[in-house]
C-alpha positions in Angstrom: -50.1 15.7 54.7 -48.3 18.7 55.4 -46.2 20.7 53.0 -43.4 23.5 53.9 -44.4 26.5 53.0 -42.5 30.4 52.4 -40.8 32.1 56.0 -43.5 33.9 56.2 -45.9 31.4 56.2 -45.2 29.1 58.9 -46.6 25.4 58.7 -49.2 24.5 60.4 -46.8 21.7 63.0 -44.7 24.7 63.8 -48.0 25.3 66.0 -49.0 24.0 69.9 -51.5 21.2 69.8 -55.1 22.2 69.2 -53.6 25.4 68.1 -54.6 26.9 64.4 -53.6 30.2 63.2 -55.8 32.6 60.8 -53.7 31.8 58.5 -54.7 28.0 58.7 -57.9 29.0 58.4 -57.5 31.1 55.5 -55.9 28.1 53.8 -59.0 25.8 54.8 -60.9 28.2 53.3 -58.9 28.2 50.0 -59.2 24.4 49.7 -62.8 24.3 50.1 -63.6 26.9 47.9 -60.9 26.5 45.1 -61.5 25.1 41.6 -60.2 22.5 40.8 -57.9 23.8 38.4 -56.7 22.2 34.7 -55.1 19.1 33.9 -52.3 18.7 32.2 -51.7 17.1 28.5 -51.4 13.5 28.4 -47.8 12.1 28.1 -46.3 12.0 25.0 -46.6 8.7 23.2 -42.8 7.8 23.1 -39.5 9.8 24.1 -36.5 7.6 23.5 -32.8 8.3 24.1 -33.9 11.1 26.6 -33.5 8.8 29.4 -30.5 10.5 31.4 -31.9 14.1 30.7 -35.4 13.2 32.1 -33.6 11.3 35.6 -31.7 14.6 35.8 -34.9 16.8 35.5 -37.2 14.4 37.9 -34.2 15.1 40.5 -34.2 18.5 40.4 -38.0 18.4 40.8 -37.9 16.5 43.5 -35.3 18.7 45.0 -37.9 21.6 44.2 -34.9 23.5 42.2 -36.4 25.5 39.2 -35.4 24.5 35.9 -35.2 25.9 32.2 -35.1 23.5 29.1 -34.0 25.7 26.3 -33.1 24.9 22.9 -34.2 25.9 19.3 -38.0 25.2 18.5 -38.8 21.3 17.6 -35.6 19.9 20.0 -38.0 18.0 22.6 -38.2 21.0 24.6 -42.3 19.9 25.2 -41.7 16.3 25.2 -39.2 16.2 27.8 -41.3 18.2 30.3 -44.2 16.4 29.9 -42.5 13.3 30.0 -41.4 14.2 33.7 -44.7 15.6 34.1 -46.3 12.4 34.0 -43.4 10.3 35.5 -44.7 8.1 38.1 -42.6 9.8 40.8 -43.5 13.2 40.2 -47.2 11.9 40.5 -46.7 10.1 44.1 -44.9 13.1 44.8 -47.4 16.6 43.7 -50.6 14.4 42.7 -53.0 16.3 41.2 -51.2 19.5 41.8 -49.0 18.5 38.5 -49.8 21.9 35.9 -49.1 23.1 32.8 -49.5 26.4 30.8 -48.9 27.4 27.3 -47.2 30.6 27.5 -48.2 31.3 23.9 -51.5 31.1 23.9 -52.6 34.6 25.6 -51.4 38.2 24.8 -47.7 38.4 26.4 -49.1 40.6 29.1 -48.3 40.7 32.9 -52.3 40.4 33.8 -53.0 37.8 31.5 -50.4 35.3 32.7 -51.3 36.3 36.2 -55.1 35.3 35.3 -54.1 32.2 33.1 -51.3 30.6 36.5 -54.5 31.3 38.5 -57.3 29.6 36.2 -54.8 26.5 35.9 -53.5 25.9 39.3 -57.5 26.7 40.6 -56.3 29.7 42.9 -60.1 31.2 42.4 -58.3 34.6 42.2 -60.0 36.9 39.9 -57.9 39.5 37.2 -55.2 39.5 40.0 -52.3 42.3 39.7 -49.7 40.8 40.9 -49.3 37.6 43.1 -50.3 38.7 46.4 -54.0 37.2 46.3 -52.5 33.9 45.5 -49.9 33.3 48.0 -51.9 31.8 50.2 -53.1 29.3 48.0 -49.6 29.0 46.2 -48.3 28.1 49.9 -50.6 25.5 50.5 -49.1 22.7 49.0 -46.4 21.3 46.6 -47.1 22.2 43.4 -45.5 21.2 40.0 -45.8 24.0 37.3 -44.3 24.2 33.6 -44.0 27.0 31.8 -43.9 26.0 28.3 -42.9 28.0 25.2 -42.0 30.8 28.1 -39.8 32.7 25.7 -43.5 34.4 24.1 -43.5 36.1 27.5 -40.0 36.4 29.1 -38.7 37.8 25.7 -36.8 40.7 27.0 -38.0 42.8 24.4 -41.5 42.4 24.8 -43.1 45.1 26.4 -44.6 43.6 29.5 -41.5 41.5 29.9 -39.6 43.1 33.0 -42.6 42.6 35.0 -43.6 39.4 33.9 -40.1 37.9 34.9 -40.3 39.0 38.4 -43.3 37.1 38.6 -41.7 34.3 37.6 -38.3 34.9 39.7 -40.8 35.0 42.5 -42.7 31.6 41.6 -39.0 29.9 41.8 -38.8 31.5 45.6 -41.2 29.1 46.6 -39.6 26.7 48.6 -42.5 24.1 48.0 -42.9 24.8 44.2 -41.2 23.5 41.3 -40.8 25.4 38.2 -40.2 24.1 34.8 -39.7 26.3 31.8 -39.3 25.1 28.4 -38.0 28.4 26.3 -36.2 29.2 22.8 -34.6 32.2 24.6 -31.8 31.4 27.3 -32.5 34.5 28.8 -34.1 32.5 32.4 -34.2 34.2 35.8 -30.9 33.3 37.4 -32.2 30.8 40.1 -32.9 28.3 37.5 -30.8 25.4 36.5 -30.3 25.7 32.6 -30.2 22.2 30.3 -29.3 23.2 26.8 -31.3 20.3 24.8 -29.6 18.2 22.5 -30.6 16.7 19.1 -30.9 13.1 19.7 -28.6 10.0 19.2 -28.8 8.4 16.1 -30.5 5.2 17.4 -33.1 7.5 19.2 -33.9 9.1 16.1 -34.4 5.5 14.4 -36.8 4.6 17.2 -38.6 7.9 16.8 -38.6 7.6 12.7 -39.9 3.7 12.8 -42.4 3.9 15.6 -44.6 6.2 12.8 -43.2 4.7 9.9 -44.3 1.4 9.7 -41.6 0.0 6.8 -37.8 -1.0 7.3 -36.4 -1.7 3.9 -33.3 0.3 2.9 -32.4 1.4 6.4 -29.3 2.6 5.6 -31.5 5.2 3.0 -33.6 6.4 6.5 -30.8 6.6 8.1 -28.7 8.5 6.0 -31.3 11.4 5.6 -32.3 11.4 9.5 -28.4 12.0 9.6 -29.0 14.7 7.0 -31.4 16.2 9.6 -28.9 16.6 12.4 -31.4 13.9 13.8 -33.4 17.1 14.9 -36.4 15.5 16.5 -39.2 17.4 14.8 -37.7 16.8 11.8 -38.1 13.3 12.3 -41.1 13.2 13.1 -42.0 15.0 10.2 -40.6 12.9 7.9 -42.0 9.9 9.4 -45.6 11.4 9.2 -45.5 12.8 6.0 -44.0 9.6 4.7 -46.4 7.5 6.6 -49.6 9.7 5.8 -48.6 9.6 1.7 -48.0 6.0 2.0 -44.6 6.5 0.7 -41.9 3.3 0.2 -38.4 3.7 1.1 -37.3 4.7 -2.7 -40.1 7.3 -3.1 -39.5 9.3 0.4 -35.6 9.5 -0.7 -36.7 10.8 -4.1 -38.8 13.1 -2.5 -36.2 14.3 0.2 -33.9 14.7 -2.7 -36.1 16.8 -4.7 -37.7 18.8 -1.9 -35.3 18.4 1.3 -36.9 19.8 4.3 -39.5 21.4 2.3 -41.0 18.0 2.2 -41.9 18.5 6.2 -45.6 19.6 6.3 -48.3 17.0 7.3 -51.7 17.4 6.3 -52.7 18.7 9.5 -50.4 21.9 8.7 -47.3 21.2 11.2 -44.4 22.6 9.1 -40.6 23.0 10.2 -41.0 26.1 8.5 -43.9 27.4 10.7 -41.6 26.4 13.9 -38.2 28.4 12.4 -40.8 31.5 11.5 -42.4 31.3 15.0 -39.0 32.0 16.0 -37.9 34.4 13.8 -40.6 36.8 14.2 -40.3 37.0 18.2 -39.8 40.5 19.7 -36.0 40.0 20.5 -35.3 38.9 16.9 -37.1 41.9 15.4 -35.4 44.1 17.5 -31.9 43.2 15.6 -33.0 45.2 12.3 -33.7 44.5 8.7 -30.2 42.7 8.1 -31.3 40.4 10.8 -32.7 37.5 8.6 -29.8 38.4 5.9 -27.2 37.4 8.4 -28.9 34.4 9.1 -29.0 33.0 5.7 -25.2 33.6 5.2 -25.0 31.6 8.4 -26.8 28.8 6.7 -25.1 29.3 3.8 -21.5 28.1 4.9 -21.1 24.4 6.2 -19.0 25.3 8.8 -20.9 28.6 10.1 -19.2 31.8 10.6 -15.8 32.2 12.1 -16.8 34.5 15.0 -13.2 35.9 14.9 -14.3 37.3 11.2 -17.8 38.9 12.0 -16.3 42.6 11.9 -14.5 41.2 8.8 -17.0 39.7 6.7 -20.0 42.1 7.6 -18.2 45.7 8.0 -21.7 47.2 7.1 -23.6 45.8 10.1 -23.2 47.5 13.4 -22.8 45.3 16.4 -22.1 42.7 14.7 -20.8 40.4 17.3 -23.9 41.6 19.5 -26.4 40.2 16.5 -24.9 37.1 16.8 -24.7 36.8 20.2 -29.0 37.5 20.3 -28.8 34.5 17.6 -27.1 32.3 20.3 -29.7 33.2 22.9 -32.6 32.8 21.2 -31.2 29.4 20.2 -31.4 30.0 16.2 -27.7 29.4 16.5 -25.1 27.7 18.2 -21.0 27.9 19.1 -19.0 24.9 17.7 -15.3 25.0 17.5 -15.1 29.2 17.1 -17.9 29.4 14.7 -21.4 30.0 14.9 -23.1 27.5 12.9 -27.4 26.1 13.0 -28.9 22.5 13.0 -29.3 21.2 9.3 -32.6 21.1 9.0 -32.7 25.2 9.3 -29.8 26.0 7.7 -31.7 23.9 4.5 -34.9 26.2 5.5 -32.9 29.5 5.7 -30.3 29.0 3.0 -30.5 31.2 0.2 -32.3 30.1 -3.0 -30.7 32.0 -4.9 -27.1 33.0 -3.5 -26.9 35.5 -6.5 -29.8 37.9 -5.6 -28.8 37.8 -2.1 -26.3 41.3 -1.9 -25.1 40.4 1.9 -23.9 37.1 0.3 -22.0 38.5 -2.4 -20.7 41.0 -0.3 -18.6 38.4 2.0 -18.0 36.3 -1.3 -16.4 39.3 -2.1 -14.1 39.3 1.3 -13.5 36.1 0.7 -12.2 36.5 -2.8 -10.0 39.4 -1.7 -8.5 38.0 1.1 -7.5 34.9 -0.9 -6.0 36.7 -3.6 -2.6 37.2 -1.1 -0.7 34.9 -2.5 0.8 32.5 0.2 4.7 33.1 -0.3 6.9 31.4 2.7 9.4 34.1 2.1 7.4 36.9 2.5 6.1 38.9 5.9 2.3 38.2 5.2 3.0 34.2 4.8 1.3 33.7 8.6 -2.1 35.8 7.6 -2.6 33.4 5.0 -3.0 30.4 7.1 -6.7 31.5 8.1 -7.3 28.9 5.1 -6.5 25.8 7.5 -10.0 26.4 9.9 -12.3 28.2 6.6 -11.5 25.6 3.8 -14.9 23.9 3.6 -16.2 27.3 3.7 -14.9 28.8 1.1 -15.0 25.3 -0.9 -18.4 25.2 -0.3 -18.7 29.2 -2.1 -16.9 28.5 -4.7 -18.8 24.9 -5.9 -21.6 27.3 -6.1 -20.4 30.4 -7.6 -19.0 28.2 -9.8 -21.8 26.6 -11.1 -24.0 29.8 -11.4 -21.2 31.8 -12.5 -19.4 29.7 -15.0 -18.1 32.5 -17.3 -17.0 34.5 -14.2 -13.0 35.2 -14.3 -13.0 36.5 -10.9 -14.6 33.4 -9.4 -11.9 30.8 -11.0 -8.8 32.9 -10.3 -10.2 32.8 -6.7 -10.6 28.9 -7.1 -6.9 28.7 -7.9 -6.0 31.2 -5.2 -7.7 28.4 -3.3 -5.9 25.6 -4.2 -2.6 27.0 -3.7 -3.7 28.0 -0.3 -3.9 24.7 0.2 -1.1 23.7 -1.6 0.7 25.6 1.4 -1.6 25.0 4.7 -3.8 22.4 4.5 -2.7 19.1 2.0 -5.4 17.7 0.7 -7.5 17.4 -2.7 -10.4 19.3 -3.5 -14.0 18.4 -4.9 -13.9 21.1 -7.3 -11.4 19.2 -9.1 -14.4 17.6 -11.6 -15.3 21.3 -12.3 -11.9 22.4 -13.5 -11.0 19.7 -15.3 -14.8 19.6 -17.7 -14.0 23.5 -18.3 -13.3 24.0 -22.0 -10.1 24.0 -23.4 -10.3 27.8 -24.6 -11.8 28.7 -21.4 -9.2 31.8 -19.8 -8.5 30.2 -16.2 -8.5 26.7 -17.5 -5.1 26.7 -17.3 -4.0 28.2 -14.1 -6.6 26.5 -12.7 -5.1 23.3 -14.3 -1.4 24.1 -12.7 -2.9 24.8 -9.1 -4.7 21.6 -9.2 -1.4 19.6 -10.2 0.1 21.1 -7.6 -2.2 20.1 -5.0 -1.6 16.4 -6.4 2.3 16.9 -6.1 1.6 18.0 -2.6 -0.2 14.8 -1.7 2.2 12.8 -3.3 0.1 11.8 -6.4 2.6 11.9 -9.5 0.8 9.9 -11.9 -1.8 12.8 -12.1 0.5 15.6 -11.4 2.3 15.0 -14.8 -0.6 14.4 -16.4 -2.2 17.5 -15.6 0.8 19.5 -16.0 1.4 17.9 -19.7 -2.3 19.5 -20.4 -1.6 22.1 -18.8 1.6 22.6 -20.8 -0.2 21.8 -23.8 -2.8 25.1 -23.1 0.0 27.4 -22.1 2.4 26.4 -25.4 -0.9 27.1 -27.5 -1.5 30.8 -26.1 2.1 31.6 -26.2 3.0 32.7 -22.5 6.8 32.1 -22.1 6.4 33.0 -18.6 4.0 29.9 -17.6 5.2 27.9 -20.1 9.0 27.8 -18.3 6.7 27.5 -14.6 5.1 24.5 -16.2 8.0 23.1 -17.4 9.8 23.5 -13.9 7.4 21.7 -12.8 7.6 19.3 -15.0 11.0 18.6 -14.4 10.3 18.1 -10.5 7.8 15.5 -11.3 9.9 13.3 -13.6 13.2 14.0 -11.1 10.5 12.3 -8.5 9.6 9.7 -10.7 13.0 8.5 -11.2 12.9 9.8 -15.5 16.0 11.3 -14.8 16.8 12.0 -18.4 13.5 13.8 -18.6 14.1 16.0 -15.6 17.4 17.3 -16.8 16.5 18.2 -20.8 13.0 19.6 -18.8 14.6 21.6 -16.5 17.2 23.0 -18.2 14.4 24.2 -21.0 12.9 25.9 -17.6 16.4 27.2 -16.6 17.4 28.9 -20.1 13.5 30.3 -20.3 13.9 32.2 -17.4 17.1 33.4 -18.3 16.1 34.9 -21.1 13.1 36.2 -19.4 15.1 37.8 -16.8 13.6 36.4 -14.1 17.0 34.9 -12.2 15.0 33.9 -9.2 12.6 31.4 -11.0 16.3 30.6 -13.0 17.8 29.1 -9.6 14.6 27.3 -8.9 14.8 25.4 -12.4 18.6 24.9 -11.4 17.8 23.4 -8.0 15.4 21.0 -9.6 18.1 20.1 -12.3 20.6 19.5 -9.6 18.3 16.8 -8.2 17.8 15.1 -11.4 21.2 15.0 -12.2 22.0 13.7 -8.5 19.8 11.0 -9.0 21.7 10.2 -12.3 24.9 9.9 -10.4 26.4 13.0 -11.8 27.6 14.3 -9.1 30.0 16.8 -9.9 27.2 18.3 -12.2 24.6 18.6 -9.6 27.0 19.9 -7.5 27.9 22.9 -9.7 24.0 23.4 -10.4 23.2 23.5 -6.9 26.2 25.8 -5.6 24.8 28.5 -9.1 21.1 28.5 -7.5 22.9 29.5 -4.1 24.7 32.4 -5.2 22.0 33.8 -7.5 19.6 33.5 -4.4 21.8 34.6 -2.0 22.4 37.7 -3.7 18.7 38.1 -4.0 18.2 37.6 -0.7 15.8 34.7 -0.8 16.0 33.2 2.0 13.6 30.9 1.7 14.4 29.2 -1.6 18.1 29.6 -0.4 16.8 26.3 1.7 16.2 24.1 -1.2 19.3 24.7 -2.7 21.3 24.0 0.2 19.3 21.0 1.1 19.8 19.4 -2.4 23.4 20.2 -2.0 23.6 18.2 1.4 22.6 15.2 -0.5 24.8 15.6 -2.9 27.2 15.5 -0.6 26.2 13.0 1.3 26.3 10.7 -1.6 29.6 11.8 -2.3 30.7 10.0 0.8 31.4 13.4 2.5 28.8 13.5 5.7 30.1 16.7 7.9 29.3 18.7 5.1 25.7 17.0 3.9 25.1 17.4 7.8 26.3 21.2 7.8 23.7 21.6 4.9 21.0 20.6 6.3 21.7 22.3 9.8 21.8 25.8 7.5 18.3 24.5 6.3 17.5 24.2 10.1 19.1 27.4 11.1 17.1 29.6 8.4 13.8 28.1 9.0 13.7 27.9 11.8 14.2 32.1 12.6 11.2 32.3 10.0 9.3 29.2 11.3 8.9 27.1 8.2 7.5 24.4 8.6 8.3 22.3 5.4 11.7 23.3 5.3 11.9 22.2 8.8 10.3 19.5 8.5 12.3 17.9 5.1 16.0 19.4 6.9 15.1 16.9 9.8 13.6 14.1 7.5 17.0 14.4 5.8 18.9 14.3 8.9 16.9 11.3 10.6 17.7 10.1 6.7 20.8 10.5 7.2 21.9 9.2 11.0 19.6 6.1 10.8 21.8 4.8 7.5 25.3 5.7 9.4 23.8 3.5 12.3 23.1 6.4 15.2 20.0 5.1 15.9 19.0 7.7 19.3 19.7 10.7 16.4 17.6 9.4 14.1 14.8 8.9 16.7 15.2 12.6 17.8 14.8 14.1 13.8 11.8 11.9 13.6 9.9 13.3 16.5 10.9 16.8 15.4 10.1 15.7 11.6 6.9 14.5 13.0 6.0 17.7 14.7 6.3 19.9 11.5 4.2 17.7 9.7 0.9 18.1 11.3 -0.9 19.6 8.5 0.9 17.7 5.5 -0.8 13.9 5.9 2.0 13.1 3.0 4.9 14.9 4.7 3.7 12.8 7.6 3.0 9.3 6.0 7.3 10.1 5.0 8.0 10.4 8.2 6.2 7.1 9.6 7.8 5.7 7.2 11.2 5.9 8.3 10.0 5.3 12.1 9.0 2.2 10.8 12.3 1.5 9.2 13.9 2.5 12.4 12.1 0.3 14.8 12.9 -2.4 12.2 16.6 -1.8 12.2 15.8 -2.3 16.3 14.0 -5.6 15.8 10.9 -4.2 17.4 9.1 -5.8 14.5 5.3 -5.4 15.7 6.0 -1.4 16.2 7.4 -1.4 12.6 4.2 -3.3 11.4 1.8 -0.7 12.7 3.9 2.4 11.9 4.2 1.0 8.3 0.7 -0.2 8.1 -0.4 3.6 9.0 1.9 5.2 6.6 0.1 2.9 4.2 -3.2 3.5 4.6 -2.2 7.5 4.6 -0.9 7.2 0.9 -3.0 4.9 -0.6 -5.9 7.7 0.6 -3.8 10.5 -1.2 -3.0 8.5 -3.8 0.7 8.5 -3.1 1.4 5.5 -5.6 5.7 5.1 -5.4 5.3 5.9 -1.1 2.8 3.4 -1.3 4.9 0.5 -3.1 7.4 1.2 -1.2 5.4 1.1 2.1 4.7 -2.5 1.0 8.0 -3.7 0.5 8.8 -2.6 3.9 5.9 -4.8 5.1 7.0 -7.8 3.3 10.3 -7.4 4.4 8.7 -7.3 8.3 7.0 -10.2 7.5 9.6 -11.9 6.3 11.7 -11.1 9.4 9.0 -11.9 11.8 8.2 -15.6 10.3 12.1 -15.9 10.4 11.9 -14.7 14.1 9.1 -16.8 15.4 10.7 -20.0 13.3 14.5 -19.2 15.3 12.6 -18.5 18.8 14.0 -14.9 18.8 10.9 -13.2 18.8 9.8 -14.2 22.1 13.1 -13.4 23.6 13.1 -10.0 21.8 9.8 -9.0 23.5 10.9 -10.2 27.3 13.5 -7.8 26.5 11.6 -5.2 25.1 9.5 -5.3 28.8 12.4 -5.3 30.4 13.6 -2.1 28.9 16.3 -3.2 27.3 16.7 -3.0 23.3 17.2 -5.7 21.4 20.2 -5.6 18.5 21.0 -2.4 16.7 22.6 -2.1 13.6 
């Protein structure tokens, strides 16, 4: 069989009959006298869930079109290749001429490969200098080459590297030659196809696990830590041998994994995950990057989430080129992107994490960033509101930082006045509770930030709706602040208070409460926080059908803020006066309220204000019967809601109630059912009970529907476009 060979070579059926060319001969010559060469490894002794990448490789091999596998060390980099290697047809198709070299295992020199591709593929050529006493040979037939763990020679800072890489480039020119490198570093001649490779599926890595480990029991323990191991296939395997070789039962190996985590992978036969991460830590191109190199990767490791890569020059103002370090970390696949942040596989983020986050003075340098950027206090009337929403895509970040710093650092003011920072950047940008919550509440009574702490964490259960809790943190809380003798957080507390027992329908409560609040700041001077206390007391006493009260309360926080030129709060105010009015029969001016609340947030972009002026409004229109209206606020209610899952769970709420008024009963069911499920996860008790009334009453609607024969007639309509009865 004849092969194609390079343009300036021509095959030997280009020629007349009888015809041979020297060069003919020459290749003749090379056959008869070549070694045989090496053969390869055997196949590995199972790959699963690689099935798609291995088609994809075989079809580029038999296309002859060079490819790189890269990925970080332990992936399946290896596996795959040989796995193809040994595919039957790649052997119909290069036969014996199937080889493999292991890059690593000579000195990262240009002669050295050039001797070790000529031992292996049996070239005969002897200490050759470049390729030229090999093309012949190289020519000759179609050849399958891989080039594994090429990233110990193509490293671009190694010192024979430039030179090594042409050689390679050329290899990849041949058109009856297939390259295959498996590499760490994505830095590949440009001809070759790149497949970044993944970690694998989670039923792959169950296959890999139990074809070692000979015992099933407990699967959901295995597969619980293989998930802990990003399902990283050396990992896996790892585990599996270690826990095979020790003889280990499901219980012990999680004991162990607990205990040790991936410090437990190391076999007897000295395969470590830690040798692999070193191997790839103490290449040229990483040692190149400088002594803050490995630094950088810990704090890496250190975050759940990664690094934001907008805040590199942020956190790390000491480290020049930052962004470029980072970028190296990317190539030589010690790091990935995800999302905007550049974050490792679990298994070496557990390797490279810091011990001992206190001795580690890169750590507590971006602990301190952290801390000082927090400390701007989120205030929706004030320019700097927007920079404080960086929270939103950092919150399991800085979570994570301070659940340790708060453990190791108990006594530590600085770290719990940033954990209430925290909370109220929450509180403002991203509703929902925190895990440190256990922490805060088992601090000592006498502890200094129990307290604030204590009133930033009852806020972030008022902002998910959560009452029950709310007042009782805020009665401890209360309790603490009374005992130290600070007026000032003593009349916050009680305004507070007063909200939560005006939301809980102990109207009595909420007025005495918040006029305590009201006269406190007064006589503290502080007539801002004064019409605050007065818009809450307006509520309460609006709920207690003192109208004329509430109205006067609500019109007094309005002036005083309006002379202060809070814009902000001026919303509150003039939405609780809207109500007011509205229950007072008089709906132009509840509506003109509430378009002022719309009209001032929206120059400022608000979002809550927007978001409850709508709510109001949809309130409003779907009780006077304008059904399209209310379906408008909704939608815009809806949209200024995305972060707030209770603002949001309000608002399904009264979609449901509106498809309801429409008769479109199994819309209502779903929207309601939704809204449910949303505040039973917060712990939004009253929304919740109220959800469930609304479902009953669907219910009981539906039975009464399908019992009359309406329901059916309701839903050819619905098809048809049409609506069914509105109120």
């Amino acid at each position: 069989m004849l092969y194609p060979s390079p343009n300036n070579h021509p095959p030997l059926h280009r020629l007349k009959s009888g015809q041979r060319s020297k060069q003919s001969w020459t290749h003749c010559l090379i056959s008869y006298y070549s070694i045989p060469g090496e053969s390869p490894p055997p196949p590995p002794r199972a790959s699963f869930g690689r099935d798609e990448l291995i088609e994809k490789i075989v079809g580029f091999a038999e296309s002859l079109v060079p490819v790189a596998l890269v990925g970080a060390g332990g992936i399946g980099k290896t596996t795959a290749a040989l796995t193809v290697l040994h595919d039957n047809r790649i052997k119909q198709r290069f036969g014996d001429d199937r080889r493999f070299i292991r890059c690593d295992q000579f000195p990262p020199s240009c002669p050295h490969f050039l001797r070790r591709l000529s031992n292996v593929i049996g070239a005969g050529a002897e200490n050759p200098e470049d390729l030229t006493p090999m093309r012949p040979f190289l020519s000759s037939r179609e050849m399958f080459i891989i080039l594994d763990n090429a990233e110990s020679i193509l490293d671009p800072q190694g010192t024979d590297a430039p030179e090594i890489y042409a050689v390679v480039e050329e290899l990849s020119r041949f058109s009856n030659i297939f390259i295959c490198i498996t590499s760490r570093i994505s830095t590949t001649p440009p001809d070759f196809k790149r497949l970044d490779i993944p970690t694998l599926s989670k039923d792959a890595a169950c296959h890999t696990f139990y074809c070692i480990y000979d015992n099933d029991d407990r699967p959901d323990l295995i597969n619980n830590i293989l998930e802990q191991l990003d399902f990283h296939p050396l990992s896996v395997t790892l585990l599996a041998t270690v826990a095979h070789q020790n003889k280990w039962g499901t219980d012990r190996l999680t004991r162990e994994w607990e205990r040790r985590r991936t410090s437990v992978l190391q076999t007897e036969h000295k395969k470590s995950l830690a040798a692999t991460i070193e191997l790839s830590i103490t290449s040229p191109m990483f040692q190149e990057l400088g002594p803050d190199a490995r630094a950088l990767l810990e704090i890496i490791a250190f975050f759940p989430q990664g690094v934001d890569e907008n805040n590199v020059d942020w956190l790390f103002p000491t480290i020049p080129n930052g962004t470029n370090v980072f970028d190296k970390f990317c190539i030589l696949s010690l790091t990935y992107r995800t999302n905007g942040f550049v974050t490792m596989l679990a298994p070496l983020q557990d390797y490279l994490r810091p011990k001992d986050p206190k001795s580690s003075p890169l750590l507590c340098t971006t602990k301190e960033c952290y801390f000082t950027r927090m400390a701007v206090v989120p205030d929706p009337g004030k320019p700097n509101f927007g920079e404080t929403r960086w929270i939103m895509s950092e919150d399991v970040n800085v979570e994570h930082m301070l659940d340790v710093f708060t453990s190791i650092d108990a006594n530590s003011d600085e770290v719990w006045e940033a954990c209430a920072n925290f909370m109220n950047h929450l509180v403002w940008h991203k509703t929902r509770l925190t895990t440190l919550r256990p922490k805060i509440e088992g601090l000592p009574d006498d502890h200094h930030s129990k307290p604030g702490c204590l009133l930033e964490l009852a806020s972030l259960f008022d902002s998910v709706g959560n009452r029950t809790e709310h007042k009782r943190l805020l009665t401890h809380t209360l309790k603490l602040w009374r005992a130290r003798g600070s007026d000032q957080w003593v009349a916050r507390t009680l305004g507070n208070l007063a909200i939560v027992n005006q939301e809980m329908g102990l109207h009595e409560e909420g007025i005495q409460l918040a006029r305590e609040a009201s006269g406190a700041y007064e006589r503290l001077g502080d007539t801002v926080q004064q019409a605050w206390c007065l818009n809450t007391l307006a509520q309460s006493l609006h709920q207690n059908e003192q109208l004329d009260a509430a109205e006067e309360a609500a019109s007094h926080a309005i002036n005083i803020l309006s002379e202060k030129g809070e814009q902000y709060r001026l919303c509150g105010s003039h939405r609780a006066l809207g109500y007011i009015y509205y229950s007072k029969g008089e709906d132009k001016k509840a509506i003109s309220r509430f378009e002022t609340v719309l009209e001032i947030a929206s120059s400022s972009d608000w979002q809550d204000e927007l978001f409850w002026a709508h709510y109001a409004l949809a309130q409003l229109f779907l009780n006077g019967g304008r059904l399209n209206d209310t379906q408008d606020h909704i939608e815009r209610a809806k949209a200024h809601a995305a972060n707030t899952p209770y603002n949001l769970g309000r608002a399904m709420v009264l979609q449901a109630r509106l498809w309801y008024a429409q008769h479109r009963l199994e819309e209502a069911k779903s929207e309601a059912l939704h809204a449910a499920g949303t505040f039973e996860k917060l712990g939004a008790v009253q929304e919740l009970g109220a959800c469930r009334k609304l479902l009953q009453q669907i219910e009981e609607e539906t039975t009464y529907q399908v019992a009359s024969g309406q329901l059916d007639f309701n839903c050819e309509l619905l098809q048809n476009g049409a609506t069914p009865c509105a109120d």
